[in-house]
SEBA-400162 format. One record per residue (C-alpha): z, x, y negated; chain; residue number from 1. Coordinates in steps of 0.5 Angstrom, whole numbers, plus 500, padded with zeros to 3 digits. Each point is the difference from the previous one (the first is absolute). Example, Ala and Ser with C-alpha at 12.3 -4.5 7.8 and 13.67 -1.06 7.14 Angstrom:
REM SEBA-400162
((516 525 509) A 1)
((498 502 493) A 2)
***
This chain:
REM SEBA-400162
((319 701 677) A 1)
((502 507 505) A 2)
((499 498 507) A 3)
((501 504 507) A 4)
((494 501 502) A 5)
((498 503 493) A 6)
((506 505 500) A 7)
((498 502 507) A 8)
((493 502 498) A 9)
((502 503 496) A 10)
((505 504 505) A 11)
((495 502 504) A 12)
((498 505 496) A 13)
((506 505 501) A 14)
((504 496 506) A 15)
((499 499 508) A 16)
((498 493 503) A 17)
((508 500 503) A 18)
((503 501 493) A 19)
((496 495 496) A 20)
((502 495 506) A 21)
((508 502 500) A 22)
((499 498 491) A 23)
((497 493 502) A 24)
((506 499 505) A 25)
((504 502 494) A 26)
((496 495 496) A 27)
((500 495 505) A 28)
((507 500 500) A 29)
((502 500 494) A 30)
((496 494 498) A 31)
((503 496 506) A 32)
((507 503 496) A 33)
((498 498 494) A 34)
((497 493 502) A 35)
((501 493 495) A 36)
((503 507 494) A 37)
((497 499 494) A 38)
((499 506 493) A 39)
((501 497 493) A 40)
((493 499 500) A 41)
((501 495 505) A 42)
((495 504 505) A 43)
((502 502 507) A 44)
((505 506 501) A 45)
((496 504 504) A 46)
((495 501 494) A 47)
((505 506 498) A 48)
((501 503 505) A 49)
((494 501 502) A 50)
((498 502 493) A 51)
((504 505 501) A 52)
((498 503 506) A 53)
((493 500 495) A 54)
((503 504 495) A 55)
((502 505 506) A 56)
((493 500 504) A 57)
((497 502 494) A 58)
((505 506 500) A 59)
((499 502 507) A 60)
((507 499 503) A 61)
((501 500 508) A 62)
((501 494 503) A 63)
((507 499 500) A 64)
((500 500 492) A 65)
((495 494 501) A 66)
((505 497 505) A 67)
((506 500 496) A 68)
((495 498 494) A 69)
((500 493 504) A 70)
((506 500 502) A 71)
((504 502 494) A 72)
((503 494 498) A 73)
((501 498 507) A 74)
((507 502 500) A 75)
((502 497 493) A 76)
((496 493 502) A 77)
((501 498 507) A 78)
((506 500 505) A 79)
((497 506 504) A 80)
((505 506 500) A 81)
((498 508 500) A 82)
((501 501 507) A 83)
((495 494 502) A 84)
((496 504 497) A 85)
((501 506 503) A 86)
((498 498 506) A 87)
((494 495 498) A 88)
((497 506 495) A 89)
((504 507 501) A 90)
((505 503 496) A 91)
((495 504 496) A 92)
((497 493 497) A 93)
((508 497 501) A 94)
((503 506 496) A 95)
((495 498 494) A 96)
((501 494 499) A 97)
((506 500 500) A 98)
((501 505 494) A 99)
((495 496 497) A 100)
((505 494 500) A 101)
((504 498 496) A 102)
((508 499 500) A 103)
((499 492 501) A 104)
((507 499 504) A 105)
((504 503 494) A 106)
((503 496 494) A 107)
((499 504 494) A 108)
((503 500 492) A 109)
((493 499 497) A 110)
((493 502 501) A 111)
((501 507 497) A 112)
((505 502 505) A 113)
((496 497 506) A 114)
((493 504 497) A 115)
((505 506 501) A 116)
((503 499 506) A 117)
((492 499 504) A 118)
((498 505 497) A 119)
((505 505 502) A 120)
((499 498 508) A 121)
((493 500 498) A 122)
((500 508 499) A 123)
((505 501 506) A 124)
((494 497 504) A 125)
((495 504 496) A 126)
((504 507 502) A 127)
((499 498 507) A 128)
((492 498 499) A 129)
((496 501 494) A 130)
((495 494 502) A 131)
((506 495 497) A 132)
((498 502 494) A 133)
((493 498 500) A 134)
((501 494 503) A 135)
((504 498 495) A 136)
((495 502 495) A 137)
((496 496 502) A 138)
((504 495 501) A 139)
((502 500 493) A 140)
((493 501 497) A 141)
((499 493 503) A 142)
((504 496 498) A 143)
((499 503 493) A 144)
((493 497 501) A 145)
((502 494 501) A 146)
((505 499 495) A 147)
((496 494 496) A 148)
((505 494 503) A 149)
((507 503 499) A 150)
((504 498 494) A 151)
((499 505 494) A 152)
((508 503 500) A 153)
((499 501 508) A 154)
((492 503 498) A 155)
((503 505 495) A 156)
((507 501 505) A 157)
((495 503 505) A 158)
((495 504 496) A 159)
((506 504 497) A 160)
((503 501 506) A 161)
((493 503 502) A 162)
((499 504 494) A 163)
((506 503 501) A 164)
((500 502 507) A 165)
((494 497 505) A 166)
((495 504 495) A 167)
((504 507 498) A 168)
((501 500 507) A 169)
((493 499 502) A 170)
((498 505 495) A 171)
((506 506 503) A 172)
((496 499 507) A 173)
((493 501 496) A 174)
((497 493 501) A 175)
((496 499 494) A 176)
((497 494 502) A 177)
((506 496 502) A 178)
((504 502 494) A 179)
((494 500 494) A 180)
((499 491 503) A 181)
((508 499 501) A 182)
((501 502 493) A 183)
((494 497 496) A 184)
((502 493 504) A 185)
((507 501 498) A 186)
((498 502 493) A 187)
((496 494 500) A 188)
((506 496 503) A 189)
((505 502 494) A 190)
((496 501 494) A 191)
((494 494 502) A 192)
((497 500 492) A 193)
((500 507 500) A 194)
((497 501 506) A 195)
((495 495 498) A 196)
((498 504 494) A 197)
((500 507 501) A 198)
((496 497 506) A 199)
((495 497 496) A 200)
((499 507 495) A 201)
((499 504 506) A 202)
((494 495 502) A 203)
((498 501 493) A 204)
((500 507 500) A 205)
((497 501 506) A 206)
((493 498 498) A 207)
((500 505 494) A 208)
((503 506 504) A 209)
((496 499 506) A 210)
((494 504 496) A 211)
((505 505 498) A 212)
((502 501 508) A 213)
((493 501 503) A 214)
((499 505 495) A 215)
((505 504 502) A 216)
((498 499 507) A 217)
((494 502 499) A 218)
((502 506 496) A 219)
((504 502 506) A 220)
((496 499 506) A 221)
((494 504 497) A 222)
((505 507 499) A 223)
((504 499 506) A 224)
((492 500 503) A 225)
((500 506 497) A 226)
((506 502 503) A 227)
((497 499 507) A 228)
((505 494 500) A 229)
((494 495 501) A 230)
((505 496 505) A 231)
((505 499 497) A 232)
((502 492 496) A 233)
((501 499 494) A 234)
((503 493 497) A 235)
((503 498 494) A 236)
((507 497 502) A 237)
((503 494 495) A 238)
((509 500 498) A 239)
((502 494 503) A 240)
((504 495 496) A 241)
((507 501 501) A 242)
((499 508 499) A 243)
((495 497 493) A 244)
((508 496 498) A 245)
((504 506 503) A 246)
((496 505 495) A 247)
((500 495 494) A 248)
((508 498 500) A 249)
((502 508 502) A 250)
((495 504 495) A 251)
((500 495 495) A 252)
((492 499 500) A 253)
((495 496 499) A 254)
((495 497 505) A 255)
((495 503 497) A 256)
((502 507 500) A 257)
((503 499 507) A 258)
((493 497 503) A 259)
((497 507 495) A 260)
((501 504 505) A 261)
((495 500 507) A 262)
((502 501 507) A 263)
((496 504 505) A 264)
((500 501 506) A 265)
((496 506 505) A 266)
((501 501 508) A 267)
((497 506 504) A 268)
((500 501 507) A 269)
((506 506 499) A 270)
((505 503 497) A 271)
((495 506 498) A 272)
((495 494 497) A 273)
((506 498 496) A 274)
((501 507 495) A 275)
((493 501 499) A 276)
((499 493 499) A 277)
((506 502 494) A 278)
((496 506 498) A 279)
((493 495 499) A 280)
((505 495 496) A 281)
((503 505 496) A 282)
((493 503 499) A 283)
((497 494 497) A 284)
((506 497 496) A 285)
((506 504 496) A 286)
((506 499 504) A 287)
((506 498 496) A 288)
((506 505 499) A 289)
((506 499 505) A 290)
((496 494 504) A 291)
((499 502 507) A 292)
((505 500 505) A 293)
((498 502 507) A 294)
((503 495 506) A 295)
((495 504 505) A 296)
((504 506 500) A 297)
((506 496 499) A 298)
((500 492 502) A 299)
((505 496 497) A 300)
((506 497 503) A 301)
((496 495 504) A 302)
((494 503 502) A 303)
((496 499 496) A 304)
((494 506 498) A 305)
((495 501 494) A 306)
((497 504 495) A 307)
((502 497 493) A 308)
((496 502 493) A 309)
((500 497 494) A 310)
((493 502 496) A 311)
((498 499 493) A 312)
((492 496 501) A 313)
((495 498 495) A 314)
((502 498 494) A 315)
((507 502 501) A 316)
((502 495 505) A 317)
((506 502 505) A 318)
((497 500 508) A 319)
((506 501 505) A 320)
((496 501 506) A 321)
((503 501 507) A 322)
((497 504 505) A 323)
((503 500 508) A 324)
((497 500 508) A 325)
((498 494 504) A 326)
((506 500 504) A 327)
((504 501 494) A 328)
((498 494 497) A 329)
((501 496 506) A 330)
((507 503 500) A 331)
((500 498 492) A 332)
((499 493 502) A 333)
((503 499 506) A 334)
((505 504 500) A 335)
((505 501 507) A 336)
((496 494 502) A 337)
((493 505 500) A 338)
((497 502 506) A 339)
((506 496 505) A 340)
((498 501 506) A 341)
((509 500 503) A 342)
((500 501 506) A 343)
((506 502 505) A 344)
((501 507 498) A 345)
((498 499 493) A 346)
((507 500 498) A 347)
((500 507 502) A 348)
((494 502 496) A 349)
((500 497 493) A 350)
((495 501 496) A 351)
((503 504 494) A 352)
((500 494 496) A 353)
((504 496 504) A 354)
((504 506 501) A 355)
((501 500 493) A 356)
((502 491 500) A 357)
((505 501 506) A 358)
((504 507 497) A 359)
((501 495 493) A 360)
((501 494 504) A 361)
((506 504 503) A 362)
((502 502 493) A 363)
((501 493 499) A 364)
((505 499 507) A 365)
((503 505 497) A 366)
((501 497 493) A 367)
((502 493 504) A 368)
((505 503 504) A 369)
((504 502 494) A 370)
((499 494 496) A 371)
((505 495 499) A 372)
((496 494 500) A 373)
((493 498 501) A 374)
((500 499 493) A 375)
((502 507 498) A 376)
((495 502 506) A 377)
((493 496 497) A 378)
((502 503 493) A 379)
((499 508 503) A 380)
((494 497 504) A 381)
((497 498 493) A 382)
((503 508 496) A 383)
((496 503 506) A 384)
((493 495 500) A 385)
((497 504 494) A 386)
((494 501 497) A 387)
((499 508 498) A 388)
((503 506 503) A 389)
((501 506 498) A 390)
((499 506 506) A 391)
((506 506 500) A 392)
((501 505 505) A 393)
((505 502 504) A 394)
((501 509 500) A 395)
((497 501 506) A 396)
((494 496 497) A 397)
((500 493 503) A 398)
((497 495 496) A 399)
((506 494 498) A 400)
((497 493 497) A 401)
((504 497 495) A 402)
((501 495 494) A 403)
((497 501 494) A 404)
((507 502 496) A 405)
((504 502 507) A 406)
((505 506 498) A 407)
((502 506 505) A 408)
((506 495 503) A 409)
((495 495 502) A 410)
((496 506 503) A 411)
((507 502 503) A 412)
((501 493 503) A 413)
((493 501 502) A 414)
((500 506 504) A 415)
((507 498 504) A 416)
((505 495 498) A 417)
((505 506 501) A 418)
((497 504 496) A 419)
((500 494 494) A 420)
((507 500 501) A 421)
((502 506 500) A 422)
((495 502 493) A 423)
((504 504 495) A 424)
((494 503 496) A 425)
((493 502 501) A 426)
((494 505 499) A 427)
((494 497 497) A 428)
((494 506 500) A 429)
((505 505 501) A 430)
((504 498 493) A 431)
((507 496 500) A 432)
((498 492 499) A 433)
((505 494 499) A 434)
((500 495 505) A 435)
((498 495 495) A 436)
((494 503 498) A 437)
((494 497 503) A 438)
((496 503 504) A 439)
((491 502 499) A 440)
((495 501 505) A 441)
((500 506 503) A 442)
((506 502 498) A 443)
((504 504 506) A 444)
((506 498 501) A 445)
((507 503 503) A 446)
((507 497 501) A 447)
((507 504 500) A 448)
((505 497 504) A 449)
((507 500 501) A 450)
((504 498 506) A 451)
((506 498 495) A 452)
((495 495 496) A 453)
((498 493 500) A 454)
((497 495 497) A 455)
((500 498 492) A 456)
((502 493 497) A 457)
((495 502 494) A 458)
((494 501 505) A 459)
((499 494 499) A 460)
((498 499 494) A 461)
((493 505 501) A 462)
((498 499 507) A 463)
((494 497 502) A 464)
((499 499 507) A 465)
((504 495 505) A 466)
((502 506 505) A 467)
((503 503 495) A 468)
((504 494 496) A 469)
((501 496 507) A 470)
((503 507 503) A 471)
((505 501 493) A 472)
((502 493 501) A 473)
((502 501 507) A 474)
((503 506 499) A 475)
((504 497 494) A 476)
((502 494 504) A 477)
((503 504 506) A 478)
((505 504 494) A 479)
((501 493 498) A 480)
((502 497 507) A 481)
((504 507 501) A 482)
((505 498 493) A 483)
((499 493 501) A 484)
((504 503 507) A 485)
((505 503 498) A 486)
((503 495 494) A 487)
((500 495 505) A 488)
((504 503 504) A 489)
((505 502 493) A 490)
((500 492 499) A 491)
((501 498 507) A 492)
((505 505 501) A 493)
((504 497 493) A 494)
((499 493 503) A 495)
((502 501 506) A 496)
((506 502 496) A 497)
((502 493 498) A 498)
((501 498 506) A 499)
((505 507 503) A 500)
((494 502 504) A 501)
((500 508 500) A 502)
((492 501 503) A 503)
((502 506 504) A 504)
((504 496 504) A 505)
((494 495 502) A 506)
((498 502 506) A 507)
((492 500 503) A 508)
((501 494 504) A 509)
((503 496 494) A 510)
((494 503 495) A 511)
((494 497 505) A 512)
((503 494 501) A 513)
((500 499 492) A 514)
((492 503 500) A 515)
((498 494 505) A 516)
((503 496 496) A 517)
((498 501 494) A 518)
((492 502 504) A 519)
((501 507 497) A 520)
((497 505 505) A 521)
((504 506 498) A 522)
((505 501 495) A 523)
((496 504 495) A 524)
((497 495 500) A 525)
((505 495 498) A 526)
((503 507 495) A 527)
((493 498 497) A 528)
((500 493 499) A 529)
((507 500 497) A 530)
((497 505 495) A 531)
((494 497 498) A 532)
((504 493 499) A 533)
((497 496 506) A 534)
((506 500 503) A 535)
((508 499 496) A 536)
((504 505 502) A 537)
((506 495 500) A 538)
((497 495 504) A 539)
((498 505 505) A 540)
((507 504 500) A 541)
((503 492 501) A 542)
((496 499 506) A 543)
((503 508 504) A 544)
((507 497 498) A 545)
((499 493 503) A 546)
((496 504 506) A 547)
((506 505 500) A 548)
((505 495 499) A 549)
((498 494 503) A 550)
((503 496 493) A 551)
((496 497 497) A 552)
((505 499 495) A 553)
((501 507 498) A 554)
((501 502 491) A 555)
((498 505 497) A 556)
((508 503 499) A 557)
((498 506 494) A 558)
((495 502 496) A 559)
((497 506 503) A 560)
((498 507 496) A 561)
((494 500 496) A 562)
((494 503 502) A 563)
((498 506 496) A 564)
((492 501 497) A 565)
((499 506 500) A 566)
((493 500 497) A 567)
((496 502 506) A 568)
((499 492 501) A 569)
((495 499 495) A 570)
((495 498 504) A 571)
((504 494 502) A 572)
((505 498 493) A 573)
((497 497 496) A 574)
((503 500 493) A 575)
((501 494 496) A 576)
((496 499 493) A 577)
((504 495 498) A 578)
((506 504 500) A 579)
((498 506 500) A 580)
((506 504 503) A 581)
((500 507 500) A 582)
((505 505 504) A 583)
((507 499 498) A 584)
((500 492 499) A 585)
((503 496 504) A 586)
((494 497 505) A 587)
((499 495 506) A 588)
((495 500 505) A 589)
((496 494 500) A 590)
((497 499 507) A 591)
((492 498 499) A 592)
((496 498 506) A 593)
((494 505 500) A 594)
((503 505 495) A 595)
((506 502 503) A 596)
((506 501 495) A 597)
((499 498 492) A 598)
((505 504 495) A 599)
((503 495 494) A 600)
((505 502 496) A 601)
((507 496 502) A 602)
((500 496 494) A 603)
((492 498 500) A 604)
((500 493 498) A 605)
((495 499 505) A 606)
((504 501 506) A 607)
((506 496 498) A 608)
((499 495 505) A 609)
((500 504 506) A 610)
((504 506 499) A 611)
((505 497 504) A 612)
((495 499 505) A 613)
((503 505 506) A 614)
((494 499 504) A 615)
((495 502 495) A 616)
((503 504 495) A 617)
((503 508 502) A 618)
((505 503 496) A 619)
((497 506 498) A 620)
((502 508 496) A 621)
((497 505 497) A 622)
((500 507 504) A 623)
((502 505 496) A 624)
((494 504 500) A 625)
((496 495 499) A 626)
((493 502 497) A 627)
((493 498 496) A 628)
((498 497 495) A 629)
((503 492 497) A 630)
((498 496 495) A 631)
((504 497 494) A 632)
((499 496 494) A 633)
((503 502 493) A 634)
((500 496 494) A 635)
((500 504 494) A 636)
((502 497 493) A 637)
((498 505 494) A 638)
((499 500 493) A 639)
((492 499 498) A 640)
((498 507 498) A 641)
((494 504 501) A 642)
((500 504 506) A 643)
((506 497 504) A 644)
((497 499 506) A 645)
((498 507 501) A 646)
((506 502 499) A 647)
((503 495 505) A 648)
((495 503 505) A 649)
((502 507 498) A 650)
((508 499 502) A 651)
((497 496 506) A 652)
((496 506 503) A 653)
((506 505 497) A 654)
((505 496 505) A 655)
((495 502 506) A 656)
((497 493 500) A 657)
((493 498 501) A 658)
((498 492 496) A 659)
((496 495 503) A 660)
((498 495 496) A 661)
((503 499 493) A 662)
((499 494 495) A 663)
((502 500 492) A 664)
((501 494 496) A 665)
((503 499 493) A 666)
((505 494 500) A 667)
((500 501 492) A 668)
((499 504 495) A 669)
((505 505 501) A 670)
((501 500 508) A 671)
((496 501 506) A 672)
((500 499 508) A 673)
((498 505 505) A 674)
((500 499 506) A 675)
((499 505 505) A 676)
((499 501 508) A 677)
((503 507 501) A 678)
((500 504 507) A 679)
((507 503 501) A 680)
((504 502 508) A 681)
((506 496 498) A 682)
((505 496 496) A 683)
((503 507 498) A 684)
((493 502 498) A 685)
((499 494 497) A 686)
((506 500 495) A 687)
((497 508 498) A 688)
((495 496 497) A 689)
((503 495 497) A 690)
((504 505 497) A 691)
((494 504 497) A 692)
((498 495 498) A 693)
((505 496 496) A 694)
((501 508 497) A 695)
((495 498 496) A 696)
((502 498 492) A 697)
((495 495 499) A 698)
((501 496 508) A 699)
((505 494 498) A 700)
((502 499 508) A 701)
((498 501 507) A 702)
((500 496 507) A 703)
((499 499 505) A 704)
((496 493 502) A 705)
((503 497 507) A 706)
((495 494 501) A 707)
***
């Protein structure tokens, strides 16, 4: 069991007298804090903490990243307040405790939604400071240490929690050893059988390789000797049992052919070392094609720096072997947490890789800003947690770091959302490239622009990145806001109608005493719930005239206008599939919560009971010029013989008209139905195909079907 003064020893190492005494306050303190609590193993609850605090020594965190290790819980647990501590411990310290902390005062729907929310207040406490981060970190690595005593459903609910987040998170910020024990504790947490018998294969198989690497060692350290490289160290490294699963499920693999293939691992004193260490490799071992990748020259997203070759060793085994500096392979390890020595000015002068950290946690401020919930904002965060990347540049040579499949709109949104945003095409090594096509490492790229464009629904449907998906959305959602504005102001005006109100006549005074009311804060606003269906035209129309009248017991005394569709609503109509209507039928508007207005036909037999309904049905009309393409479905009855269908189809596409789907069935020996859903832009044009197609000799009839 961890102790104070074992964590203090240890501290000793790389912290000041005053620093140590300032962790064991915070430690003291939380104990007193945490006195008479109990964990789920029914030890005392300073375990954890104190646990914790251990996981960040070993990291070499600063004293105040210890202090809230200890303090971490305090805030959710006990009645104390950010601002008591504040004063007893500083704000730094308070600062991350507090985004460590949970939304504990906050009802929510489930547990989904209340992850989701205390994971977006813990990024924007983590754009403030880095060290938020790592104390979570090791907080979760804790608490996945000590899973035993939780029921199972609670066990695998954490685990995956941590699979999809804690530990593709801990990889982005490059630390290693955090990230390969969260994901074999959680692999175990989810899978026990497997992880019990890949576990024990590993320990089997580990005796018989053994020899095999310590050959290779040998042979590696007596031609690196050769080289003048007799300083260097060189270990055989083991794959861990989650990637052992990962490659197994993803390659279709057995175990034996994953464990085939041997680790090893060189670190020299320099850069310089690392290449000739490459050359001694390659001179003693064929290297295979199109397996060597260079992180020095270019470090991976997080970070990390190596020198990766996959050579072919005797009796043609497969020998991956990575070649990186002292310093390189702490970095691997431990990532931003490497060599932390954070001190007042730090912030000033990152190392690169934490630069690196804090311009993608940036990224993900960005992508919450412009997210619609906490939701949708976790789901782009888990886009973004990737595990390969591709490198691009930009014209004027500098290096871009993307995921694996990006497309030259996620290379825009990347540069800028602006830039994103008014994309109209794109040079990829100076030839014309679709924006859908994915991008290669060391592809140059160039967007072309246009001030008139904006983004495309369809992009959505091949980007990526969460920048790019989050920044579509956003910008699609302020289109959507827009239209929602200018229909609800169609409704409401048409309402206000009812009632004889004209709404020039209204004066300012009268619309803000409606908007306090109804605790709208502008009328725009009030415009866009009256279009999105959040608020019914007529009721709010009814409480203007009762505010404008002071009568209570004002009717409706004629029946305004219909409101016109012109066809620019789209992103707001939705068109009913039951009834499918088309321009030129008859139709009424049915106001839905959330979705602003639904389009049926007025004899939709599912609308019978509310068509009268004033407050939830809008007469509405056909513009005259009403475009796009509408959905209608035929049944066809013909006489059985060969090739009608195709000459079905033929009348269909000699009408201008495109099929969607299309059914046969014989009724009997003699007859057959087709049915066929064909795209036209109107009743006129719908009546042109049907004409077409009743032309035929062998159709008996055709109709329209009105479910």
């Amino acid at each position: 069991m961890p102790t104070i003064d074992a964590l203090a020893s240890r501290l000793q190492s790389y912290l000041s007298p005053e620093k140590i005494n300032r962790v064991r306050r915070a430690y003291y303190f939380a104990e007193q804090a945490h006195y008479g609590q109990k964990r789920a193993s029914d030890e005392p609850y300073i375990i954890h903490p104190l646990a914790v605090a251990n996981v960040l020594a070993k990291m070499h965190m600063d004293h105040q990243s210890l202090m809230a290790a200890m303090l971490h819980d305090v805030l959710e647990d006990t009645p104390m307040t950010r601002e008591a501590m504040a004063r007893q411990f500083g704000d730094g310290v308070a600062d991350l405790v507090d985004g460590v902390s949970k939304l504990t005062h906050l009802e929510f729907e489930d547990k989904r939604h209340e992850m989701a929310e205390n994971f977006q207040k813990m990024a924007m406490a983590m754009a403030k400071d880095l060290r938020v981060i790592l104390v979570k970190l090791a907080d979760r690595l804790h608490n996945m240490r000590t899973l035993a005593p939780l029921r199972p459903d609670k066990k695998r609910r954490i685990a995956q929690e941590t699979l999809d987040i804690y530990a593709p998170i801990a990889q982005r910020l490059g630390i290693n050893d955090i990230r390969v024990e969260l994901e074999n504790l959680s692999f175990a947490a989810i899978y026990p059988m497997r992880a019990r018998c890949i576990s024990a294969a590993i320990t089997k198989a580990r005796g018989n390789r053994r020899e095999v690497v310590e050959q290779i060692q040998g042979m590696l350290r007596k031609r690196l000797e050769e080289f003048s490289l007799a300083d260097s160290q060189v270990y055989g490294r083991e794959k861990h049992l989650y990637s052992i699963y990962q490659k197994m499920k993803e390659q279709h693999k057995p175990f034996k052919e994953i464990m085939d293939v041997y680790a090893i691992r060189i670190v020299t004193d320099s850069v310089e070392d690392c290449y000739k260490a490459l050359g001694a490799v390659h001179s003693l071992f064929n290297p295979v094609f199109k397996r060597f990748k260079d992180y020095i020259a270019v470090p991976k997203v997080n970070g990390y720096q190596s020198l990766h070759t996959t050579v072919i060793g005797f009796n043609g085994i497969h020998i991956e072997v990575q070649i990186r500096t002292h310093d390189m392979d702490a970095m691997a390890n431990h990532g931003i947490a490497a060599h932390w020595l954070y001190k007042e000015n730090d912030s000033e002068n990152p190392t690169p890789t934490q630069a690196r950290a804090r311009r993608w946690i940036n990224g993900l401020l960005e992508i919450q800003q412009q997210a619609n919930s906490s939701i949708e904002f976790i789901e782009h965060v888990k886009i973004d947690l990737f595990p390969d990347e591709i490198y691009v540049f930009t014209p004027k040579g500098r290096i871009m770091e993307l995921p694996k499949g990006a497309t030259p709109v996620d290379f825009a949104y990347a540069v800028h959302t602006d830039v994103g945003n008014s994309c109209v095409g794109c040079l990829v090594n100076r030839k014309y490239w679709p924006l859908s096509q994915p991008l290669e490492s060391g592809d140059s790229v160039k967007i072309i622009t246009a001030k008139t464009a904006h983004p495309n629904t369809a992009w959505l449907n091949f980007v990526v990145t969460g920048k790019a998906k989050s920044a579509i959305r956003h910008y699609l959602k302020t289109m959507h806001e827009a239209e929602s504005e200018d229909i609800g102001k169609k409704l409401l005006i048409k309402a206000m109608g009812q009632f004889e109100l004209e709404f020039a006549d209204i004066t300012d005074a009268q619309w803000r005493a409606l908007l306090d009311d109804l605790e709208v804060p502008t009328l725009e606003h009030l415009f866009s719930d009256v279009g999105m269906g959040t608020r019914l035209s007529f009721v709010v129309a009814r409480r203007l005239a009762q505010q404008v009248s002071n009568n209570e017991s004002i009717a409706a005394s004629r029946r305004a206008s219909a409101v016109t569709l012109r066809g620019t609503e789209k992103l707001i109509l939705n068109y009913a599939k039951c009834c499918a209507p088309i321009p030129g039928d008859p139709i009424v508007g049915v106001i839905s919560k959330g979705k602003g207005l639904v389009i049926h036909r007025e004899t939709c037999k599912n609308i019978a009971d509310i068509r009268d309904d004033q407050q939830r049905c809008v007469h509405l009309e056909w513009d005259d010029e009403m475009g796009g393409d509408f959905h209608a479905e035929l049944r066809i009855i013909v006489h059985s013989q060969r090739g009608v269908l195709a000459n079905v189809a033929s009348a269909i596409a000699n009408a201008n008209s495109n099929i969607d789907t299309v059914n046969m069935e014989e009724k009997d020996a003699s007859v057959s139905q087709i049915l066929v859903s064909v795209s036209v832009n109107n009743r006129v044009h719908l009546a042109n195909v049907m004409r077409r197609v009743r032309r035929l000799a062998e159709v008996v009839r055709v109709y329209r079907v009105l479910r």
